[in-house]
C-alpha positions in Angstrom: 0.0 0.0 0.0 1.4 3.2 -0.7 2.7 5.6 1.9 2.5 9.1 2.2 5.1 10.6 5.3 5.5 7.0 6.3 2.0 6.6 7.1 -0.7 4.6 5.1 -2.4 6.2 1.9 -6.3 5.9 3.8 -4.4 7.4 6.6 -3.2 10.1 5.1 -6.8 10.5 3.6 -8.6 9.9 6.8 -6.0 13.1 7.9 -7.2 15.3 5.7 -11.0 14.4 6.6 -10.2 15.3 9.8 -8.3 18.7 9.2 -11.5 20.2 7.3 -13.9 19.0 10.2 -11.6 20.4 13.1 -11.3 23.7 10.5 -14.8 23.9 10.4 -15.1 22.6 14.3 -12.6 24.6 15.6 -14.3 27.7 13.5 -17.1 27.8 15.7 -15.7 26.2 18.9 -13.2 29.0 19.1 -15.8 31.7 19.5 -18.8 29.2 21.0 -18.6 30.2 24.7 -18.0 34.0 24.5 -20.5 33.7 21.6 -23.4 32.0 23.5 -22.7 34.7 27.0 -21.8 37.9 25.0 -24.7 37.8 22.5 -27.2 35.3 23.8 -26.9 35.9 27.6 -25.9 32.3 29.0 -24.5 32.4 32.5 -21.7 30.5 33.8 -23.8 28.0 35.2 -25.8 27.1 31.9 -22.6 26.9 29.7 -20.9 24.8 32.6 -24.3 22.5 31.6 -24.2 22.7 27.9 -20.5 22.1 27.7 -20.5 19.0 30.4 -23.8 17.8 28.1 -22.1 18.2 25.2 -18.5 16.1 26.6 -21.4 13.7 27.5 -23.3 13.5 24.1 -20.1 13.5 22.3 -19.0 9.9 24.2 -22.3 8.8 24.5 -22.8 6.8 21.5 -18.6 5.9 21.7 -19.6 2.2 22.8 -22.5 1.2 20.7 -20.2 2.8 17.5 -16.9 0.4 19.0 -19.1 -2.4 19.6 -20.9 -2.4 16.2 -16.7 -1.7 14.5 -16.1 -5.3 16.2 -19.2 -6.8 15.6 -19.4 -6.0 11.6 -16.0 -5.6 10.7 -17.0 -2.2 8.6 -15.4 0.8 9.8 -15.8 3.2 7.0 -20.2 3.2 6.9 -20.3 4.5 11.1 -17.6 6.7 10.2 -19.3 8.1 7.7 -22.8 8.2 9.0 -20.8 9.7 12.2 -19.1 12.7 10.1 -22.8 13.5 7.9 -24.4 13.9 11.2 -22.4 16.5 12.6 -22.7 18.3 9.5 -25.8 18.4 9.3 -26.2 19.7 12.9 -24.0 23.1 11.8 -26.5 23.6 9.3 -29.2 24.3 12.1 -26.3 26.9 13.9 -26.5 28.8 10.6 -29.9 30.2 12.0 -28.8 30.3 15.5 -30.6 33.2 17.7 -31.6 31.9 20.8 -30.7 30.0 23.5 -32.3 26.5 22.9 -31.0 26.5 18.8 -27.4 27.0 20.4 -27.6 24.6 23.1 -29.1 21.9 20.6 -26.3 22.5 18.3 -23.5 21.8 20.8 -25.2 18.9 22.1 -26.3 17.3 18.3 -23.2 18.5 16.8 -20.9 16.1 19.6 -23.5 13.3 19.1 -22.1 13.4 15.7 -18.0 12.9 16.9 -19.6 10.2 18.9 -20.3 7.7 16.5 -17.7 8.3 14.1 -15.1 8.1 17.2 -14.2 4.7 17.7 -14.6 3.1 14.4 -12.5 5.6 13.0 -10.2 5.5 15.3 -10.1 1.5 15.0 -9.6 1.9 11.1 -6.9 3.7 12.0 -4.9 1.1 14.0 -5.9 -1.5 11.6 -4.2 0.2 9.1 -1.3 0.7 11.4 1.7 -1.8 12.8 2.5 -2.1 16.6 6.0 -0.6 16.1 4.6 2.9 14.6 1.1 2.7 15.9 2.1 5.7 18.0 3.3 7.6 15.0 -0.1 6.9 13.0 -2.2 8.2 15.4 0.4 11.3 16.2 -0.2 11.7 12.3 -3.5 11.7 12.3 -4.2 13.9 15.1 -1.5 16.7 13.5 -3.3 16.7 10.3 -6.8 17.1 12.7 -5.2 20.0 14.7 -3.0 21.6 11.8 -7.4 22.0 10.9 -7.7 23.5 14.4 -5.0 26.2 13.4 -6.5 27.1 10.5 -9.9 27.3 11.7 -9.6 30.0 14.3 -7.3 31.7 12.4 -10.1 32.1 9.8 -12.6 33.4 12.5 -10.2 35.9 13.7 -9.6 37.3 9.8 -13.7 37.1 9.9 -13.6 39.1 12.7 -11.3 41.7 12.7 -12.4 42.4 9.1 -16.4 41.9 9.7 -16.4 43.4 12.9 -17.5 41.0 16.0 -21.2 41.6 15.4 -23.9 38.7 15.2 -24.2 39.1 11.1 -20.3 38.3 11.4 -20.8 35.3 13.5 -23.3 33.9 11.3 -21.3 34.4 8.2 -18.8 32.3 9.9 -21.0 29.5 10.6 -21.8 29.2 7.0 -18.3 28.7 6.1 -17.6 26.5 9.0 -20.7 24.6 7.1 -18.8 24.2 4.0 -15.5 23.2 5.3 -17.6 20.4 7.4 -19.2 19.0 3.6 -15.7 19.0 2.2 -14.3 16.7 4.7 -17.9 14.2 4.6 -17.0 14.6 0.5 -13.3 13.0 1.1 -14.4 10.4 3.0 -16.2 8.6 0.3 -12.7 8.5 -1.9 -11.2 5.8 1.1 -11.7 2.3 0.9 -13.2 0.6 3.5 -11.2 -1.7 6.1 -13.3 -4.7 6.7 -12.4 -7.1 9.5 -13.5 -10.5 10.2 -17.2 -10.0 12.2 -17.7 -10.8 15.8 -20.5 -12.9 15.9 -20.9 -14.8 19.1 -19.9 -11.3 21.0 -22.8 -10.1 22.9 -23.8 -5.9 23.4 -22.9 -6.1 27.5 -20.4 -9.0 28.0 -18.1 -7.8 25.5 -17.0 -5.1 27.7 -17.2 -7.6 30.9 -14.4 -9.5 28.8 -12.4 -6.7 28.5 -8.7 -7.2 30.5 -7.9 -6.3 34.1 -5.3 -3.8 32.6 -7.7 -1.7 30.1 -9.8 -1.3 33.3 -7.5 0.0 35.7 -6.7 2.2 33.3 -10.1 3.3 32.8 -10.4 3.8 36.5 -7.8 6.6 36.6 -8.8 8.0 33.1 -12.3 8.1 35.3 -10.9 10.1 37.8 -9.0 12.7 36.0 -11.8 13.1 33.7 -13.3 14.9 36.5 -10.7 17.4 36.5 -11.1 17.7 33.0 -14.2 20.9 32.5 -14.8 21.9 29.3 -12.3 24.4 27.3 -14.8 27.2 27.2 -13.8 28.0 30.8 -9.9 28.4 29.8 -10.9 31.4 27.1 -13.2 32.6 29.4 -9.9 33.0 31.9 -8.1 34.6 29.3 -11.1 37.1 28.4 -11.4 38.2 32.2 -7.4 38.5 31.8 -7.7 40.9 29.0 -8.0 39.6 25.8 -10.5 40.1 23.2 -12.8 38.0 21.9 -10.6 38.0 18.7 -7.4 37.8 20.6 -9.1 34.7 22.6 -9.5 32.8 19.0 -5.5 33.7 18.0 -5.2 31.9 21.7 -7.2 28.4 20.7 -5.2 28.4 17.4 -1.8 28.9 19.9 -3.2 26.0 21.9 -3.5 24.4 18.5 -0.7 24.7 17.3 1.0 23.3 20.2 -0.6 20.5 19.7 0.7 20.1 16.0 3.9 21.0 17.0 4.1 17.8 19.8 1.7 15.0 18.4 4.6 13.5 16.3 7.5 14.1 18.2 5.2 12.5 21.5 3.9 9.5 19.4 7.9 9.0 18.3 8.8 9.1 22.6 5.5 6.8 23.0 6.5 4.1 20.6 10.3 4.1 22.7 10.0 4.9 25.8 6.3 3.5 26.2 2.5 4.8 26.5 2.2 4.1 29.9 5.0 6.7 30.9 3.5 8.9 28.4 0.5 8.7 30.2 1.3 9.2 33.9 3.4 12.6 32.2 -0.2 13.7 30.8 -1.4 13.8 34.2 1.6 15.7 35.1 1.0 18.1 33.0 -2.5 18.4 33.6 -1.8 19.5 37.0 0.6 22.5 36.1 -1.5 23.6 33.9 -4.4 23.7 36.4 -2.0 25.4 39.0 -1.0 28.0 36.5 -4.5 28.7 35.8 -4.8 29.6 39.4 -2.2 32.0 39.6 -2.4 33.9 36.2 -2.8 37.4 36.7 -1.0 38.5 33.0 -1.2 37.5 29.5 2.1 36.2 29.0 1.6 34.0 31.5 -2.0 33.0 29.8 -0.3 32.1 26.8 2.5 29.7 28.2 -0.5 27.7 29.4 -2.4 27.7 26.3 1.1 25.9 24.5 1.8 23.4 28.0 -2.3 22.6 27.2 -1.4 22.3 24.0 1.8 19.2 25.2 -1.0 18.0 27.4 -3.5 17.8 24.8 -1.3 16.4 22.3 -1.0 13.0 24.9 -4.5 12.3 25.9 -6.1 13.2 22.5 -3.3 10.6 20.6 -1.7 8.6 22.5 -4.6 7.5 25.0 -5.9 5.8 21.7 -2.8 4.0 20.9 -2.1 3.0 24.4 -5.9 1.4 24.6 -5.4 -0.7 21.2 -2.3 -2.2 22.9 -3.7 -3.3 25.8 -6.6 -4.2 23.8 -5.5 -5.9 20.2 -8.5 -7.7 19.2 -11.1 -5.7 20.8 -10.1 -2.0 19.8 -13.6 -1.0 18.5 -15.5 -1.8 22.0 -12.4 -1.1 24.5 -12.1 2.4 22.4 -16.0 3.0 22.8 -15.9 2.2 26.4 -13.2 4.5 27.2 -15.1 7.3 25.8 -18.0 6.4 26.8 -17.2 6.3 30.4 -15.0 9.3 30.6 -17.8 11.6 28.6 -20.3 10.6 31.2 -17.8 12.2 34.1 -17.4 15.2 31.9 -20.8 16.6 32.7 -20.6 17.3 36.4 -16.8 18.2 35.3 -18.2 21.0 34.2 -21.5 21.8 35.9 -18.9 21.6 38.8 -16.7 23.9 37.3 -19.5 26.3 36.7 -20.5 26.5 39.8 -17.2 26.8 41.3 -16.7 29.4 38.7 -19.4 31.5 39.9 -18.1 31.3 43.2 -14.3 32.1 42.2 -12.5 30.9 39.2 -9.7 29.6 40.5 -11.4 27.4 42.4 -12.7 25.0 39.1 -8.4 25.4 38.8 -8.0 24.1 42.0 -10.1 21.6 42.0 -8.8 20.2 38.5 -5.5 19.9 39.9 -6.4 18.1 42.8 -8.2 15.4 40.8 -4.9 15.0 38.4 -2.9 14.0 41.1 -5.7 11.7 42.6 -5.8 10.2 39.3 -1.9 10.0 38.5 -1.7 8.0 41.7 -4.4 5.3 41.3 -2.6 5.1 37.6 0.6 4.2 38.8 -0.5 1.9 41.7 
């Protein structure tokens, strides 16, 4: 098969899908939460519960997506069906202009990444081998946030040339809209990856037969992902800081761009050193960042943490993939699915917790975030 940057051709293609969804994604998500609280008057409190809804919705449907993957052998169809529906949930943001149209799109629209989640992400270490599985998915996931680069940048040339009025915002939810179609448009050019089916694998018991090892794992990825409130909160840090709303998208592209800038080299230091090290230093990470959200009071400071969230992000977005197909060869699809699904159900009172905090002091949520990484680091290297 042919090779493009020492990856797979379908990889490669799969990359590019995901760079025009994260443009388009990343477009909106950039501006979402000072969108929704500057122009449609949320409070802290009900974008704490849209955001931990939407980290919810957009796991929800992670283990019925893995467990059909394993059970049909056909990645490319839920992959697909997965990428068309959060498509067509932008197209309802287009008319956005009140509080219940928003909230439905953020909670639709993560449905959507749902689904197409774990088969895709099973496709991907299919077409992979165990010596550069790392580096695949560190590939992947630099072509999906060189996307989430180019997408705030975009909004912020909307912006600053538009003006930040609502006419501007919707314009750029109609090309967010057309960026999304692109990428749905590539995905029909890549061959699907069947596998032999599953048959005798039933919906509950094949996460019962899961190893000891994938579920300690997902005990501690349990625990941080309590710590883990929604990225709205971080550019809403950064706004109270000082920064504009256009200067807080320039931010989420440097946070971006971070994450470009380590996927590979981390997926290289996975592949030698070993994911589980990689791991524990995510949670590290995790809770300097947290601390450092605490104690911000300038916006240098703010944008160190946006690139060390950036290293962070780079870990648990890649490389908790990677390290959950080798602990779990033959299952990847369901153990996958199960991760997500589990840790999306402890992101909502993440951050309806972090709202709340937030309403009582901001660096409280920080606090309490950094707290819960060490909890978790421990119980993950016990």
């Amino acid at each position: 098969m042919k090779k493009v940057f020492g990856v797979d051709w379908n990889i490669f293609l799969l990359g590019l899908v995901s760079f025009f969804t994260d443009v388009s994604s990343e477009m909106i998500f950039s501006v979402f939460s000072i969108f929704v609280v500057t122009f449609l008057g949320f409070s802290t409190f009900l974008l704490g519960l849209m955001e931990g809804l939407s980290d919810f919705a957009s796991s929800s449907l992670d283990y019925v997506s893995g467990f059909l993957s394993d059970k049909l052998g056909k990645k490319k169809f839920l992959t697909l069906s997965g990428y068309g529906f959060s498509t067509l949930a932008k197209s309802v943001l287009v008319i956005a202009n009140s509080t219940v149209i928003a909230f439905s799109f953020r909670v639709l629209e993560r449905l959507g990444k749902s689904f197409r989640g774990p088969p895709r992400d099973s496709w991907i270490a299919s077409l992979s081998n165990k010596e550069s599985k790392g580096y695949s998915f560190g590939f992947h996931k630099t072509l999906d946030k060189a996307g989430a680069v180019v997408g705030p940048l975009i909004a912020y040339w909307l912006l600053s040339s538009f003006g930040q009025t609502l006419d501007t915002f919707h314009l750029l939810f109609i090309v967010a809209l057309i960026s999304s179609i692109i990428a749905v448009a590539l995905l029909f050019l890549i061959p699907d990856k069947v596998e032999k089916p599953k048959k005798k694998e039933f919906f509950f018991s094949s996460f019962k037969n899961l190893s000891k090892n994938f579920k300690h794992y997902l005990l501690s990825a349990s625990i941080f992902s309590l710590a883990y409130f929604s990225f709205g909160f971080l550019m809403l840090k950064a706004y109270l800081i000082g920064f504009q709303i256009k200067d807080v998208v320039l931010l989420y592209a440097l946070f971006n761009f971070s994450f470009v800038l380590f996927a590979i080299p981390i997926g290289k230091l996975g592949d030698w050193i070993g994911r589980k090290k990689i791991i524990a230093l995510s949670y590290v990470l995790y809770f300097i960042m947290s601390l450092g959200f605490v104690f911000a009071t300038t916006k240098l400071e703010i944008i160190l943490l946006f690139i060390l969230f950036g290293l962070f992000y780079s870990i648990d977005e890649a490389q908790s993939k990677a390290y959950i197909t080798d602990l779990e060869a033959k299952k990847k699809g369901v153990a996958i699915g199960s991760y997500n699904f589990v840790t999306g159900l402890v992101y909502l009172p993440a951050s309806v917790i972090a709202g709340l905090l937030w309403m009582v002091n901001p660096s409280y949520a920080f606090a309490f975030a950094g707290l819960t990484s060490i909890t978790a680091l421990i119980v993950f290297t016990l």
